[in-house]
C-alpha positions as CSV (number, residue, x, y, z in Angstrom):
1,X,25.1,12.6,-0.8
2,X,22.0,10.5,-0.7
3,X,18.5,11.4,-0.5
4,X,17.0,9.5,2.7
5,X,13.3,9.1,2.8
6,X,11.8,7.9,6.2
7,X,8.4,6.8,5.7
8,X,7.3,7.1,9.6
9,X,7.9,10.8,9.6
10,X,7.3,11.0,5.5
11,X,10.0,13.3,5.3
12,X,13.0,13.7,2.6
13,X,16.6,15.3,3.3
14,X,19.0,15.8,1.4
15,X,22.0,17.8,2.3
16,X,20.8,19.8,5.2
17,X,17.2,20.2,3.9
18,X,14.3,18.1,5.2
19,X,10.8,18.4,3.2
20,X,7.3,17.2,4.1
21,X,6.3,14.4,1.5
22,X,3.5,12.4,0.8
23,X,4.2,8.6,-0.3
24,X,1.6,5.9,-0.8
25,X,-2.1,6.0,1.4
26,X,-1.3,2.0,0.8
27,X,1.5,1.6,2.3
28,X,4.9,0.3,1.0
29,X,5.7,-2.4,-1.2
30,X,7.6,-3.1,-4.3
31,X,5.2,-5.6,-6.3
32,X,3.8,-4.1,-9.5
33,X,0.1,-3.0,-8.8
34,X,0.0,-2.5,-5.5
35,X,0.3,1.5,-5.4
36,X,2.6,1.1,-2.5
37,X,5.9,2.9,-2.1
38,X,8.8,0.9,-2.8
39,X,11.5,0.6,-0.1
40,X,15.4,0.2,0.0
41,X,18.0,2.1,-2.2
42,X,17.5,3.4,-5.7
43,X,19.0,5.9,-7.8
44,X,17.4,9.2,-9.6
45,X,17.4,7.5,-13.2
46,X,16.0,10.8,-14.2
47,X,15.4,14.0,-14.7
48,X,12.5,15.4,-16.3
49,X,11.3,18.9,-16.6
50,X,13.7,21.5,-16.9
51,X,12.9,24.3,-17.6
52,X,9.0,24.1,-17.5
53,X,7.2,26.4,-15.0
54,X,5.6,26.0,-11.4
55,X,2.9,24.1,-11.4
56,X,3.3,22.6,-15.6
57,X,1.1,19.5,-15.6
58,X,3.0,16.0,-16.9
59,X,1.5,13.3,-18.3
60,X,3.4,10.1,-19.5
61,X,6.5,12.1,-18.3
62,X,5.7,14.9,-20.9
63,X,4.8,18.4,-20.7
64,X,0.8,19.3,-21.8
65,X,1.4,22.7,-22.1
66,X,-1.2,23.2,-19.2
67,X,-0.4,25.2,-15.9
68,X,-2.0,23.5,-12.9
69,X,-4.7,25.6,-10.9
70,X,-7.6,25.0,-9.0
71,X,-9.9,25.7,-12.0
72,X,-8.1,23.3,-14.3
73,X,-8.4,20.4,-10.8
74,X,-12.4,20.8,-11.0
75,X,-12.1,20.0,-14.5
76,X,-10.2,16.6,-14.2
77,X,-11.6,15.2,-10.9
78,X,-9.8,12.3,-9.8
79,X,-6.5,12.6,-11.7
80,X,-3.1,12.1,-10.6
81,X,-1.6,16.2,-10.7
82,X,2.3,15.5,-11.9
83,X,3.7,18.8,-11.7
84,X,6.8,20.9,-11.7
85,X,9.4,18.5,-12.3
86,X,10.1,14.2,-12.1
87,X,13.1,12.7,-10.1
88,X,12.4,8.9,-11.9
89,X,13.8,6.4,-9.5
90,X,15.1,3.0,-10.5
91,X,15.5,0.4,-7.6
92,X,19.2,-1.0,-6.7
93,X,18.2,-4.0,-5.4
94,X,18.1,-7.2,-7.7
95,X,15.3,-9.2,-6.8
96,X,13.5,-6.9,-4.3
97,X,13.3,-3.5,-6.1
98,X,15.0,-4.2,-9.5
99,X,13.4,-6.3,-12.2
100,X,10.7,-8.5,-13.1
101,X,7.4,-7.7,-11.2
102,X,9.3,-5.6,-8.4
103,X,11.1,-3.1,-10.4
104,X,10.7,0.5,-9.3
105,X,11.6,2.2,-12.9
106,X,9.0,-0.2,-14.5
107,X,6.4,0.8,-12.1
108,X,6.8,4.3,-12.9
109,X,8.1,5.9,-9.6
110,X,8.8,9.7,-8.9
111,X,9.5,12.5,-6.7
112,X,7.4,15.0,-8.2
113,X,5.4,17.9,-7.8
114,X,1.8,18.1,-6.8
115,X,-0.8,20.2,-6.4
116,X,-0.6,23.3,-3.1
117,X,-4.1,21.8,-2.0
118,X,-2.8,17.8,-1.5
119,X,-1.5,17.3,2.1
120,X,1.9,16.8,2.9
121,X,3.2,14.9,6.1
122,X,0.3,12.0,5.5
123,X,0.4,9.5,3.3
124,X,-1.6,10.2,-0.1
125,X,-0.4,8.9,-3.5
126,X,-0.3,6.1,-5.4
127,X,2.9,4.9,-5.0
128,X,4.8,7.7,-5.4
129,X,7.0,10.5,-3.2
130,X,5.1,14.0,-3.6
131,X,6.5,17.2,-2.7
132,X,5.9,20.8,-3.1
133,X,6.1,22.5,-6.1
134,X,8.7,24.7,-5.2
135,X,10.4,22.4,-3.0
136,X,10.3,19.6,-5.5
137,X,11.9,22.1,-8.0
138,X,14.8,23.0,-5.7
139,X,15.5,19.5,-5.1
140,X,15.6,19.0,-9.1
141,X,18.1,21.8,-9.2
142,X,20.5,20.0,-6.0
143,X,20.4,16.4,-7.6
144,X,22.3,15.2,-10.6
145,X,21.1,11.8,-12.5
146,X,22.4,9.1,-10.4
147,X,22.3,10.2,-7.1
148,X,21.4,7.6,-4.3
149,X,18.2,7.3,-2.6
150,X,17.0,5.3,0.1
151,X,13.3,4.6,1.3
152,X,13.3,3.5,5.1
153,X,10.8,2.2,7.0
């Protein structure tokens, strides 16, 4: 099974189950720097997280120790909430999502967690597809390293 993103409606399914995502407020594209979403079909490279609470804040793809919550937000305006759990996606596509400066994996792309007070259904991020934290962390628990994904347009 595949995990189909459709930007227009930024919505994810996956076996029967459709959640409301955010992906980039600038738009898609696979250049490095840009903070767009990259399109086409990739793979969940990996998994990262289990076994960490709701809400566990990331940072470089590793746990802080810190549990995410409005008090904690007002202390770091501004920064990009990772939580919950990381689907890292690498790009399938030599030459438009894979390698050089248009690789997905390279530009450090996930499905991840975020915080319950970021909108979902609008675009938001930097680049890459938030979810829910609980939703994010049932995805985590349906997908296996590997497992296809497509961005459309």
């Amino acid at each position: 099974m595949t995990i189909d993103i459709h930007i227009p409606s930024q919505r994810l399914s996956y076996r029967g189950r459709i959640y409301s995502v955010s992906t980039s407020k600038n738009g898609l594209g696979e250049r490095n720097g840009s903070f767009c979403t990259p399109r086409g079909r990739h793979i969940v490279r990996a998994r990262i997280g289990a076994g960490q609470p709701l809400n566990a804040v990331f940072v470089r793809r590793r746990p802080t120790g810190e549990i995410w919550t409005p008090e904690l937000h007002a202390t770091h305006p501004g920064r990009d909430w990772i939580l919950t759990r990381i689907l890292w996606l690498s790009g399938c596509e030599v030459g438009f999502n894979r390698l050089g400066e248009l690789d997905t994996m390279r530009r450090f792309i996930y499905i991840h967690g975020a915080p319950a007070s970021v909108p979902m259904g609008v675009p938001g991020s930097i680049g890459c597809i938030r979810m829910r934290g609980e939703e994010v962390l049932e995805l985590f628990e349906r997908v296996s390293p590997f497992t296809p994904v497509v961005v459309h347009e």
